[in-house]
N, C-alpha and C positions, 0 to 999 in steps of 0.2 A: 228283503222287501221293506221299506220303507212306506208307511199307511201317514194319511192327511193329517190325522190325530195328534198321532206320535209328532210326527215333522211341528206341527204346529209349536208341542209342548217344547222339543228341541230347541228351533225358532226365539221362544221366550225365554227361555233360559238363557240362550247364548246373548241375546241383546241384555237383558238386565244383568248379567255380568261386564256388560259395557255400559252400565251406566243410567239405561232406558227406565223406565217406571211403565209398567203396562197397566193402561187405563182398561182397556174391551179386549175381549175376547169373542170373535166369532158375532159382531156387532150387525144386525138386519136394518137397515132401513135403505128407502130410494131405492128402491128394488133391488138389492142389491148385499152381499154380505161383507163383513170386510174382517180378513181372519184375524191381527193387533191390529190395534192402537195404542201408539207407545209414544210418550215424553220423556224429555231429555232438555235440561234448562230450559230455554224458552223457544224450544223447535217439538213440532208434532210431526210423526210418522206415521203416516198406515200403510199399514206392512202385511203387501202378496205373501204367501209361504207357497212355495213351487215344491214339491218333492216327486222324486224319482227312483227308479230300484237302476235305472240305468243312468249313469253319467251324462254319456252324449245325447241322450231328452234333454236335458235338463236346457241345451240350447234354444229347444221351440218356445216360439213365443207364445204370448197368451194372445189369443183371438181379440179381433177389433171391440168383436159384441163382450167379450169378458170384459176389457178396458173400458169397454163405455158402460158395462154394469157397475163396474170397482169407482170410478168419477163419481157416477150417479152417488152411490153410496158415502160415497167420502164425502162429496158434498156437501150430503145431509147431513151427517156427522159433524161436521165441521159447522156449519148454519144452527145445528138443534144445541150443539156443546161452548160453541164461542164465547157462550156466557163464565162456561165451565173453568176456562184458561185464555192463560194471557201468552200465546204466541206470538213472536217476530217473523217464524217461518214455517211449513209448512210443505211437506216432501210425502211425496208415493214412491215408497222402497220396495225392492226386492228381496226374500232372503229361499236359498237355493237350498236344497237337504237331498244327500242323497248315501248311498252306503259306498265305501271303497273297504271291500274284505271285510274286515270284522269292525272297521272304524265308521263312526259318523263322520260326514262331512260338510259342514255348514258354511256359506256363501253370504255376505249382508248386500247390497247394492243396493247404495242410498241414492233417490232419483229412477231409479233403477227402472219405473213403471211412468215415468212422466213425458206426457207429449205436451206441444205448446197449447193446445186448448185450457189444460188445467194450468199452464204457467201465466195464465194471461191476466 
């Protein structure tokens, strides 16, 4: 079993071993949570963590209403923080955690939660 926590901490590990800087953890506002926020030279991520005890979950997606909580959120984030940093770009990722036998299994997909509302 694979729990939100754990996946979370997974999640930040495996991106700051690529490079990431995690600003927030588990970040509220715009009604809305947003489990990283992570930089990377001058690109911001806020980064869904999906976790599953089964593999083939791992394909459902996240609900319209989740998606338009996680906007709302990042939004804010992004509007309250802009002072904060100096980004060129600016991506809603994916990162997937799930167990295979006794192994972790971790998934990044950058864009990975982006529709054209927020590309626009």
């Amino acid at each position: 079993m694979v729990d939100g926590v754990h996946s979370e901490q997974v999640a930040a590990r495996y991106l700051m071993r690529r490079g990431w800087r995690v600003l927030e953890r588990n970040w509220k506002g715009g009604g809305g949570e947003l489990d990283l926020v992570v930089a990377r030279r001058r690109t911001l991520a806020i980064v869904e963590v999906k976790s599953r005890s089964d593999r083939d979950r791992l394909t459902e997606p996240v609900s319209w209403a989740q998606l338009a909580r996680l906007h709302r959120a990042a939004e804010a984030y992004v509007t309250q923080r802009s002072r904060d940093g100096d980004w060129d770009s600016f991506r809603l990722d994916l990162v997937t955690v799930h167990r295979r036998g006794w192994r972790t299994v971790v998934r990044h997909v950058p864009n990975g939660l982006a529709t054209p509302e927020l590309l626009r």
